[in-house]
C-alpha positions in Angstrom: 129.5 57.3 45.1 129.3 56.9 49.3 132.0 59.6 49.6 130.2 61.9 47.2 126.7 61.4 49.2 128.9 60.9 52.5 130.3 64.5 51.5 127.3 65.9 50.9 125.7 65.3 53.7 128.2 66.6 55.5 127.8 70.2 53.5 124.1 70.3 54.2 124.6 69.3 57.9 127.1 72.5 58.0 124.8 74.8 56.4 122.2 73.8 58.5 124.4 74.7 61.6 125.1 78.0 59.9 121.8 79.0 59.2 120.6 77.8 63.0 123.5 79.4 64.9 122.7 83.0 62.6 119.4 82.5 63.3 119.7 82.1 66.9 122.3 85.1 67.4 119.5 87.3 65.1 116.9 86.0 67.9 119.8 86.9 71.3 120.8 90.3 69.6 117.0 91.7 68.9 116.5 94.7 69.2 112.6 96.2 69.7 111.9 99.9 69.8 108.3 100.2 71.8 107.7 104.5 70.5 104.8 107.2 70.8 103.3 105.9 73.9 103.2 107.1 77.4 105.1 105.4 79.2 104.6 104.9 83.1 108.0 103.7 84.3 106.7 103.8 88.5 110.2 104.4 89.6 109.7 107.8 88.0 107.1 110.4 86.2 104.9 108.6 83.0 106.9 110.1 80.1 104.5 111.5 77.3 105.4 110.3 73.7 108.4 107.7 75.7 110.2 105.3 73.6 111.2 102.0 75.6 114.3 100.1 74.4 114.9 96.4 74.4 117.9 94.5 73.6 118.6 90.6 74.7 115.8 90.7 76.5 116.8 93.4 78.8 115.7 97.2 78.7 118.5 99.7 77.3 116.9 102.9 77.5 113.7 104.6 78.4 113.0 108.1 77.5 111.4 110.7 75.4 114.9 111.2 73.2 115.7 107.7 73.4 118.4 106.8 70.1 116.9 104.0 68.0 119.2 101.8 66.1 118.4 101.8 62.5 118.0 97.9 63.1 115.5 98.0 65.6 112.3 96.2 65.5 109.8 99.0 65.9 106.2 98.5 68.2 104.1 101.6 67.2 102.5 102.5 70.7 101.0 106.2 69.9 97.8 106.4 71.7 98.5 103.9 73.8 100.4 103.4 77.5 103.1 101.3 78.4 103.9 99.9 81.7 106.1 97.1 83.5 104.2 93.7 83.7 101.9 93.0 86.3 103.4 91.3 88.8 101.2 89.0 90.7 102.2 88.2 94.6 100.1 84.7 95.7 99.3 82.9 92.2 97.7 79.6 91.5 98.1 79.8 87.5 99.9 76.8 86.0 99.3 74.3 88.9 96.6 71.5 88.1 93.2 73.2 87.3 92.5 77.0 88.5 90.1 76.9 90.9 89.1 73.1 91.5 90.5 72.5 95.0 91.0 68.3 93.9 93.5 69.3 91.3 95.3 71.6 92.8 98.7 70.4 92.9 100.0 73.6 95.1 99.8 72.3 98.5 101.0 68.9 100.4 99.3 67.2 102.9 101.1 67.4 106.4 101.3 70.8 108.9 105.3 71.4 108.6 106.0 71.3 104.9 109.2 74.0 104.6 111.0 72.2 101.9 108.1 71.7 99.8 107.7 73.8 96.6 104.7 74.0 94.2 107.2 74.4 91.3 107.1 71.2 89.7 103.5 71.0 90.1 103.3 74.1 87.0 102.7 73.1 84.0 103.9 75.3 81.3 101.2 74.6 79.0 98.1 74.8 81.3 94.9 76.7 80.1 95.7 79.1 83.1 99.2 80.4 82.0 98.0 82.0 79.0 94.9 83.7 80.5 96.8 85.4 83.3 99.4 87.0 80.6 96.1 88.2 79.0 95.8 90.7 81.9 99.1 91.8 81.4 100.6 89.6 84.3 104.2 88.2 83.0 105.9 87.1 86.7 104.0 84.9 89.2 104.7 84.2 93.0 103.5 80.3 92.7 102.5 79.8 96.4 101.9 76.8 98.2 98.6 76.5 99.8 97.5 74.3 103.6 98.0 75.5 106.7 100.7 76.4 109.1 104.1 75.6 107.4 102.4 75.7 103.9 106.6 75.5 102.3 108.1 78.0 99.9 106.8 79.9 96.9 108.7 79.7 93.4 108.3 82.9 91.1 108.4 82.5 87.3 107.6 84.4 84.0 104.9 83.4 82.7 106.5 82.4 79.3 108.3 79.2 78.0 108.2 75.5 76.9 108.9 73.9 80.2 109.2 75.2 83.8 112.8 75.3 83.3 112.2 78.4 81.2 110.1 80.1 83.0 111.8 80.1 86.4 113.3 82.5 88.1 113.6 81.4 91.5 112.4 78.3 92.8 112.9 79.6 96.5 111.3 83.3 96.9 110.1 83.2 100.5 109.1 80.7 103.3 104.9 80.4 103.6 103.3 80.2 107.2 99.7 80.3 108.1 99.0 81.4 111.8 95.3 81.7 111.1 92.0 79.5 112.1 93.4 77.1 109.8 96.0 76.5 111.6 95.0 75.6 114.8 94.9 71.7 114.5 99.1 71.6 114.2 99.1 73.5 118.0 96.7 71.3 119.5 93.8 73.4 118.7 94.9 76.7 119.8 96.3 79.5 118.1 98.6 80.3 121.6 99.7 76.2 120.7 100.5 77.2 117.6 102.3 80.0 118.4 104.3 77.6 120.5 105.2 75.1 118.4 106.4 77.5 116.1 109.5 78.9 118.3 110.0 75.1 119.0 110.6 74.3 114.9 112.9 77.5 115.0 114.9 76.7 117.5 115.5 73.1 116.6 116.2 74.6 113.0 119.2 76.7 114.5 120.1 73.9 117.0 120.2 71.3 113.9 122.4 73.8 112.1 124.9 74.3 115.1 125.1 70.6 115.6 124.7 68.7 112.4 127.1 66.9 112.6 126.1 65.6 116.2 123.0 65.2 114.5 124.4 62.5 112.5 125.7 60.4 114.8 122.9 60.4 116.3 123.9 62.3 119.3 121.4 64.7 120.3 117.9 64.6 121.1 114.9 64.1 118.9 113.9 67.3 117.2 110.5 68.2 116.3 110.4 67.7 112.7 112.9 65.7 110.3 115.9 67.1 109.2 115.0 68.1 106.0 112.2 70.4 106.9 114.3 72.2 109.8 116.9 72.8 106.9 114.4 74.3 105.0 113.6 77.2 107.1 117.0 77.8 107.5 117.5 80.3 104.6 114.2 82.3 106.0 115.9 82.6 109.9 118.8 83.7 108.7 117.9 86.3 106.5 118.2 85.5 103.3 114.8 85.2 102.4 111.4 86.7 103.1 108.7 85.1 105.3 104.9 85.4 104.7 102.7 85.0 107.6 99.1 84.5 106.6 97.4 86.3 108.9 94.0 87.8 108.8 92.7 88.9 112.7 94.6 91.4 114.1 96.0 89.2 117.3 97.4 87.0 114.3 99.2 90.2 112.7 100.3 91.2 116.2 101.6 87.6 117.0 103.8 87.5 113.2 104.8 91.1 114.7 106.4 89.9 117.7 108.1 86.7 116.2 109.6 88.5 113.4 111.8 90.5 115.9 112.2 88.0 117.6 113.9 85.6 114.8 114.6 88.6 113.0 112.5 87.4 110.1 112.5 90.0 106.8 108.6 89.6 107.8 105.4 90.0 104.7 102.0 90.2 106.2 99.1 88.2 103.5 95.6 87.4 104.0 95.7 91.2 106.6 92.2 91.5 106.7 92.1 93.8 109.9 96.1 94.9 109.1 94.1 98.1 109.2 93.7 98.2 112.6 97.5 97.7 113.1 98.4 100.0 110.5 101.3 102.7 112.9 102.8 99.2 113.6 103.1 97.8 110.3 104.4 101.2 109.0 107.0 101.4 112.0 108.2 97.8 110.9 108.3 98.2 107.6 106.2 95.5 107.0 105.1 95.1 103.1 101.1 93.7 103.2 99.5 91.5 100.8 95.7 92.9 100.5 92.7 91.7 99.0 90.6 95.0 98.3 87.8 93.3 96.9 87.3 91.4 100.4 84.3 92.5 102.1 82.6 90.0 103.6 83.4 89.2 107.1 84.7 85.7 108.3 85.6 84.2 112.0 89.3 84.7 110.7 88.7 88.3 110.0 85.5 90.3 111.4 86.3 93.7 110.4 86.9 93.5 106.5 86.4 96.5 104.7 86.9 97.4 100.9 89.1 100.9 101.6 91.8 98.8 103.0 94.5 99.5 100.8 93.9 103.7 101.1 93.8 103.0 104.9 97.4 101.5 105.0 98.8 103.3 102.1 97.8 106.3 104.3 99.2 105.2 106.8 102.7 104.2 105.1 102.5 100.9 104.7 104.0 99.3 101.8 101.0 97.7 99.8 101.1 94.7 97.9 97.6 93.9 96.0 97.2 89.9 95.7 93.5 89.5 95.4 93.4 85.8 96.4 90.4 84.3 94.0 90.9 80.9 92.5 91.4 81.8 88.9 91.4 85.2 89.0 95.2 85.7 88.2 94.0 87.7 85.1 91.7 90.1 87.1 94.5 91.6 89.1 94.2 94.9 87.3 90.6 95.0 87.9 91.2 94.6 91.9 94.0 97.2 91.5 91.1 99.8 89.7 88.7 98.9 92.9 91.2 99.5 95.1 91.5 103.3 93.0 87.9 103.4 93.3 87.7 103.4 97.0 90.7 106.1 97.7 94.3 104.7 96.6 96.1 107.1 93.9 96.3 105.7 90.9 99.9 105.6 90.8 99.8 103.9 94.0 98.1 101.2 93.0 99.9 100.7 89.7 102.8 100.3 91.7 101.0 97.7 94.3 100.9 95.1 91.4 104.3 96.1 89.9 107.4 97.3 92.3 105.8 96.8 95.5 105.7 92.9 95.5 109.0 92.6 92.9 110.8 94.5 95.6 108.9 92.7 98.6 110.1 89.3 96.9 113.7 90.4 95.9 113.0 90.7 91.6 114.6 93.4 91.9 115.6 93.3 88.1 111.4 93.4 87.5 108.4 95.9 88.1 109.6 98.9 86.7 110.8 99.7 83.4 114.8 100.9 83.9 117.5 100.3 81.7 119.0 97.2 83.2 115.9 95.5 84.1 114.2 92.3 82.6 112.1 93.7 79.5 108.8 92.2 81.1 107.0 95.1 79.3 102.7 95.6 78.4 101.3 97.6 75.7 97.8 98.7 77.0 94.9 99.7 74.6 94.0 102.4 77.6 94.5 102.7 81.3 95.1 98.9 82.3 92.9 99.8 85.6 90.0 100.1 83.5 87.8 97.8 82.1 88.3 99.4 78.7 91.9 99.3 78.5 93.1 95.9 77.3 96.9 94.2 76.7 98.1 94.4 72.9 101.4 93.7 73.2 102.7 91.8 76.1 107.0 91.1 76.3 108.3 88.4 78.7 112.0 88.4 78.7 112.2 90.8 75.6 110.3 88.3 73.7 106.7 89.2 72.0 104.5 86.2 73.8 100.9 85.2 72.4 97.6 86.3 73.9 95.7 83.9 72.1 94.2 81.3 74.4 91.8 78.6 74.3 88.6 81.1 75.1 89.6 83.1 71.9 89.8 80.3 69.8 86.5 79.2 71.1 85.5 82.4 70.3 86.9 83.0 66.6 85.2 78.8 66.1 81.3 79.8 67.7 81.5 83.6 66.5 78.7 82.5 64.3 76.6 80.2 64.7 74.0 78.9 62.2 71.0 80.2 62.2 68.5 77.2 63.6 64.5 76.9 63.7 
């Protein structure tokens, strides 16, 4: 009787391992057919009536006489456009609460903080996550926040169970502020600053030549602890971005000259008056972070002025759009739509929120939609620069992911409301 149940047993386990490893090939050989729409690729003209193609979570094809397996999961999209996903350069979605300074577990304490990363700080299921997606933003550049060496920003898609999932590189690009804020870690000046900044390179490159003097204790104090000087090691030799926040235009001209100097693969953020340096920043082939909804003038930045973006795009400066609100990952299309409404092309500044910061950041596999690229793909309702154009169908990965988020369920509950007297 206990070999007959022991046997048993053993069948069902099997079957069950069947039925889950056919299930989960089904789910790593899906294929999704996304027809009828027009599709904007960036890299190249919209196609009218485009079909993109999906398979593994990578796109195969996109095209107006694009082959469709008879097997293919088909996404009706006549009427509608199709674009990469948003792509969103300076985000705070996941970590602690969106917006509350106290919770915002994106920043450390301390002035040299290169090996710190806000990663583990996201959490996959924060309210925040979903609402970006819902303005069709599927990869973040998690940035740390504080002042001078802030540390290093992560990027992730914006879809998964755990951070693990949604990670695609934990270290994207070293963070520096040279602003007001930063002032306090060079004794109160920004020339101090300035100063102490060479000094943490160059005991970075003298820690690297002589580590192993270093150990023995055979050299002289260096400037900040090892660990931190072996952070910014990656970012001086090239094989990652730097961002320099800089708003006044001495700061830009000071991350100018220190980029050649260290030869630094240099982005300009915060840029308030980048404006006024805009021949230089073109000549460098610097890519800027702007806020085009930043008007208001500030000690750190006198001469703000909404037109920004048209002003360097003019110019030729490759423009990333990062509007910096607290919580207002979602909204990036609407800045992008502003930035439109004071002079940029459209196409200009669909490609600010797409290619411009995937290439700035080295996704190079994201922001457009190519065959060989991650299908991070958004079905729009209308133009996504508009207010009425919305996200239907967002695809992280190749994988359909929800739009439904705590305010529409809050929505769908209060809807209607009894009638009270």
């Amino acid at each position: 009787m206990n070999q007959s149940i022991s046997r048993s047993v053993c069948r069902s386990v099997v079957t069950a391992a069947l039925l889950l490893t056919s299930y989960a090939s089904r789910l790593t050989g899906q294929t999704i057919a996304i027809t009828g729409g027009t599709v904007y690729p960036v890299s190249g003209p919209k196609i009218e009536r485009g079909t993109v193609l999906i398979r593994d979570g990578k796109i195969v094809a996109v095209g107006a006489n694009v082959t469709i397996p008879g097997d293919a999961q088909r996404v009706d999209a006549t009427g509608k456009w199709v674009t990469p996903g948003l792509v969103f350069a300076g985000s705070n979605a996941g970590t602690g609460v969106s917006g509350l300074f106290q919770l915002n577990e994106g920043r450390k304490q301390g002035d040299v903080n290169a090996s710190f990363s806000p990663a583990e700080g996201i959490d996959a299921l924060s309210l925040t996550i979903g609402q970006t997606r819902t303005g069709g933003v599927t990869t973040t550049i998690a940035t740390p926040g504080g002042s001078f060496i802030t540390g290093t920003a992560s990027a992730i898609d914006l879809a998964g169970d755990k951070l693990d999932d949604m990670l695609v590189n934990r270290s994207t690009a070293l963070v520096l502020d040279i602003g007001d804020g930063a002032r306090g870690a060079g004794g109160g000046s920004r020339a101090g600053g300035m100063a102490r900044l060479r000094q943490l390179f160059d005991d970075a490159l003298e820690y690297d030549r002589r580590k192993a003097e270093y150990n023995r204790g055979a050299t002289q104090e260096l400037s900040a602890p090892a660990k931190e000087l072996e952070a910014l090691l990656p970012a001086l030799r090239g094989r990652m971005p730097v961002v320099i926040v800089a708003n006044r235009r001495m700061d830009i001209e000071n991350a100018l000259r220190i980029a050649r100097e260290y030869k630094l693969r240099l982005i300009i953020a915060g840029s308030i008056e980048s404006w006024l340096v805009a021949k230089e920043l073109a000549a460098a082939k610097v890519p800027v972070l702007v806020q085009p909804n930043t008007d208001i003038p500030s000690f750190d930045g006198l001469q703000a002025r909404l037109d920004i973006a048209t002003v360097l795009s003019e110019a030729g400066v490759n423009i990333i759009i990062a509007q910096g609100d607290a919580g207002g990952d979602r909204d990036l299309r609407y800045v992008a739509g502003n930035a439109v409404r004071n002079g940029i092309s459209w196409d200009d500044a669909l490609k600010a929120i797409t290619q411009a910061p995937a290439a700035a950041f080295g996704l190079t596999d994201r922001g457009t939609l190519e065959a060989g690229k991650v299908a991070n793909v958004v079905v729009w309702s209308g133009d996504p620069l508009d207010f009425a154009g919305a996200p239907e169908k967002v695809f992280i990965r190749g994988k359909d992911v929800s739009l439904r988020t705590r305010e529409t369920e809050l929505l769908e509950r209060y809807r209607r409301l009894p009638v009270t007297y």
